[in-house]
C-alpha positions in Angstrom: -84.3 209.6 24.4 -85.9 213.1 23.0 -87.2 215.1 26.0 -87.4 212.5 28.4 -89.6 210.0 26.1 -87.9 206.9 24.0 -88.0 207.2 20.5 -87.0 204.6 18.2 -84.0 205.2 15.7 -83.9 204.8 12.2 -82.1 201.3 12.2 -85.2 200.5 15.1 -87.4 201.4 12.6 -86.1 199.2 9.9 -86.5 196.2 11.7 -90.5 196.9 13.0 -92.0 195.1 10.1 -90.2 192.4 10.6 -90.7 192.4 14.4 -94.1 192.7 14.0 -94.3 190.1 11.6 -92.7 187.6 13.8 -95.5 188.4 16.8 -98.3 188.3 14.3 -96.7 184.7 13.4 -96.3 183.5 16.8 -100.1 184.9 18.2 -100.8 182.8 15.0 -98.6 179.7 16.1 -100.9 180.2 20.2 -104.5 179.9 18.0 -103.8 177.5 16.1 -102.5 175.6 19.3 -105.7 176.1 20.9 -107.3 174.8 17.7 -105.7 171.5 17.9 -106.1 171.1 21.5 -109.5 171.7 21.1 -109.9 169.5 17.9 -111.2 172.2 15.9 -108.5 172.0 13.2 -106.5 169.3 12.0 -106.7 166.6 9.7 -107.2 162.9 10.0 -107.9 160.2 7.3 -110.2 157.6 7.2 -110.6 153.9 5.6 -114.1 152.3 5.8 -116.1 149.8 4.0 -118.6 151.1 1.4 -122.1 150.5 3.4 -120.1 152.2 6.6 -118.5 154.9 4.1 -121.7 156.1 2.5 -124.0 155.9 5.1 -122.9 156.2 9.6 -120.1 157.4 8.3 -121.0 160.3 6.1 -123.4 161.5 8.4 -120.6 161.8 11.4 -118.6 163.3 8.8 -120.7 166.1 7.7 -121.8 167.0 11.3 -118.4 167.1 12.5 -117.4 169.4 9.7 -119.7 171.8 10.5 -118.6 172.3 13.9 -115.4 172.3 13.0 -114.8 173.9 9.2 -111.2 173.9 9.5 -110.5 170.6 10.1 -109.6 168.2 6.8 -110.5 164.6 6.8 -109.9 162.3 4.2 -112.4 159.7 3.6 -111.7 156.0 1.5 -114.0 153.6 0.4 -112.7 150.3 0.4 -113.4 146.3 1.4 -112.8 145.0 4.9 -109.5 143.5 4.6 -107.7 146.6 2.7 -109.3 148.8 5.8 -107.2 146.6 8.2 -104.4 147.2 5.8 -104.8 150.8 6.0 -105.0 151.1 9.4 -101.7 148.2 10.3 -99.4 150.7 7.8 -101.1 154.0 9.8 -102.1 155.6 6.6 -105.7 155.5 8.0 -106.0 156.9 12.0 -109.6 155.1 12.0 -110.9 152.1 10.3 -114.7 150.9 10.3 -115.5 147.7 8.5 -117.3 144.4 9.4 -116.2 141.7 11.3 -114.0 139.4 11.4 -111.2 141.6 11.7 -108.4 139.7 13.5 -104.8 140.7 14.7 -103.1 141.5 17.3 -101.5 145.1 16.0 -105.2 146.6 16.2 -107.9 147.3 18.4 -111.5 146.7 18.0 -114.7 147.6 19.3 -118.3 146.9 18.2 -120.0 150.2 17.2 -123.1 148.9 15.4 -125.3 145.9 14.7 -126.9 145.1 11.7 -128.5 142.8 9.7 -129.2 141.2 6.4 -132.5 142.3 5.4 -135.0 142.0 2.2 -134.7 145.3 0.0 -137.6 145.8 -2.6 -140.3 148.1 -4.3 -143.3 149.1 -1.8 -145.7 147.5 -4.7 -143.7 143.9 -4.6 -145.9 141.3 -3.4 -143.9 140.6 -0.3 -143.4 144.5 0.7 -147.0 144.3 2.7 -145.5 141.7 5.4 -143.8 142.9 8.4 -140.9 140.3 7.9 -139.8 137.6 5.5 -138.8 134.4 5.7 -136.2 132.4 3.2 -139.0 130.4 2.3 -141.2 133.4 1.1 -138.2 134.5 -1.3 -138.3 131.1 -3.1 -140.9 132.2 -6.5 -139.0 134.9 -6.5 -135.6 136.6 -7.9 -132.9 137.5 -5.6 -130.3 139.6 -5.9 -127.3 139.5 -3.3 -123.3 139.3 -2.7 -120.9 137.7 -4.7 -119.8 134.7 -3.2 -116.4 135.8 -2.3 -118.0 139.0 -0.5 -117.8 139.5 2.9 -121.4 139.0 3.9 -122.2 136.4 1.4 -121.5 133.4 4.3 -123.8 134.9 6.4 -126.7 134.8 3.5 -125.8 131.2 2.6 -125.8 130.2 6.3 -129.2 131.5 6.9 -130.6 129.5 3.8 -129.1 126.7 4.5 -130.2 126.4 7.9 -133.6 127.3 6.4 -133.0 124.4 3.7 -134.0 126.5 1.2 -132.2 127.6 -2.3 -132.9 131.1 -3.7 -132.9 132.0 -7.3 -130.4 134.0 -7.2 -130.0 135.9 -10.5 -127.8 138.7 -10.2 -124.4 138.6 -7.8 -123.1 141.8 -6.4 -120.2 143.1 -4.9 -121.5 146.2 -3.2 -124.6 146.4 -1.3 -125.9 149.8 -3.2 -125.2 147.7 -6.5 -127.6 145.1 -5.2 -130.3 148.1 -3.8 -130.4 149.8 -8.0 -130.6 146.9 -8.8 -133.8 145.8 -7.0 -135.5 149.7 -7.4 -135.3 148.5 -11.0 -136.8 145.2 -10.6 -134.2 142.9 -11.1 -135.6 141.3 -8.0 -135.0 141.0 -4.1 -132.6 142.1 -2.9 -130.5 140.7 0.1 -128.4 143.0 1.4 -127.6 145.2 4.3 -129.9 148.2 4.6 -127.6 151.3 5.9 -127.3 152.6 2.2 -131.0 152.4 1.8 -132.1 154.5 4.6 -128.8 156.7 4.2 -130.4 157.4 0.3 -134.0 157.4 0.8 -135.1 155.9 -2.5 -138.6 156.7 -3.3 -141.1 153.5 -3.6 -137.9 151.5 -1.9 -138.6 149.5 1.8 -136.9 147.0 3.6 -138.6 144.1 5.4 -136.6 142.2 8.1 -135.6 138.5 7.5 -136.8 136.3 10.2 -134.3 134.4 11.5 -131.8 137.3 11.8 -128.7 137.3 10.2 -126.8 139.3 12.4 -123.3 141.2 11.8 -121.1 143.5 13.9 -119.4 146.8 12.3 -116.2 147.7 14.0 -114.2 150.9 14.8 -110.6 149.8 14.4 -107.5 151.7 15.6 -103.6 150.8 15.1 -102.5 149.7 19.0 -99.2 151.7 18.2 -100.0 154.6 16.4 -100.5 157.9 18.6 -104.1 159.8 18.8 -104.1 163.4 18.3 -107.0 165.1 19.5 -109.5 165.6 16.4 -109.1 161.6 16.6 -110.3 161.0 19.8 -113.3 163.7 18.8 -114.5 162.3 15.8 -114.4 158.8 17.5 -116.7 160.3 20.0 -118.8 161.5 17.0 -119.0 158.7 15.9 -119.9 156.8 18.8 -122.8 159.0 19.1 -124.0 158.8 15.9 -124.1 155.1 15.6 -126.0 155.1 19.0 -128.6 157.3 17.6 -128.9 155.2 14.7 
């Protein structure tokens, strides 16, 4: 004490950077709390199927980001069954893919419906009707999935009910394979028709085939594994975004 005011001491003053550093630390510690309560920051990885991955996906993804710049997400493109497997060994917090996806470690819930529809240049002869049916597609050459891809029963049921057999020259494994394909003539192509209006290809439409072959997309989530808050935000995103879409 020097006339009645404190004064720190040499040995006092030795140890203020280090004080100070430690508050700086922990007022750094309370915002990035806040942060993660708020799901600002934090990281969370995702598996999802490529259709999913490159198009309702990538748009909730680059919205959320830009609300949030500090938080990291890690995206991977994969087919439906390794998406499960991601999600059952909690390397991925969220997994989108198509249905089925059955077992009892997950939860599921239906976030979209779509359909398989006819993808093909605006100056094909078929692009001027409002739908298609299988028989319209018989003169012509189709291009579509593999048959051990996941969607590939749902063409072959829809053809078969319609007794009709395609000419199908070209099998695929990815739908976007199937879309180049077709916006460089290789022919029709059946497919599902997220990546196309995700992309915007010029001279490209899609024409709805009539019946509907219907398929669900699912937002899966491990039963057991815990849900931090940037989760349950992006979910919400994501909710929102397939809603508007």
């Amino acid at each position: 004490r020097v006339n009645g005011r404190l004064r720190p001491t040499p040995e006092a003053e030795a140890l203020l950077p280090d004080v100070a550093d430690i508050f700086n630390r922990l007022d750094a510690v309370e915002r990035l709390s806040r942060d993660l309560a708020g799901g600002l920051r934090g990281s969370l990885s995702i598996a999802a199927t490529s259709p999913l991955a490159n198009g309702l996906l990538a748009q909730t993804v680059a919205s959320f980001t830009k609300a949030r710049p500090h938080a990291k997400i890690a995206l991977q493109s994969l087919g439906s069954p390794v998406v499960l497997e991601r999600v059952l060994n909690r390397e991925a917090d969220i997994g989108l893919a198509y249905e089925p996806i059955i077992s009892a470690q997950v939860e599921t819930e239906v976030l979209s419906r779509g359909s398989i529809t006819c993808v093909l240049p605006e100056s094909h002869p078929l692009a001027n009707r409002s739908s298609i049916s299988p028989a319209d597609l018989v003169p012509y050459a189709i291009v579509t999935y593999l048959p051990q891809a996941l969607l590939r029963p749902y063409v072959d049921k829809a053809m078969s009910d319609a007794g009709v057999a395609l000419n199908i020259s070209v099998e695929v494994g990815l739908s976007i394979t199937g879309i180049m394909l077709a916006f460089n003539g290789a022919g029709v192509a059946l497919v599902e028709p997220d990546l196309l209006r995700a992309m915007r290809l010029p001279g490209m439409v899609s024409r709805p085939l009539v019946p509907q072959v219907e398929f669900k997309s699912l937002l899966i989530l491990n039963r057991s594994a815990p849900r931090s808050r940037i989760v349950l935000e992006f979910i919400d995103c994501l909710r929102a975004q397939a809603a508007a879409a």
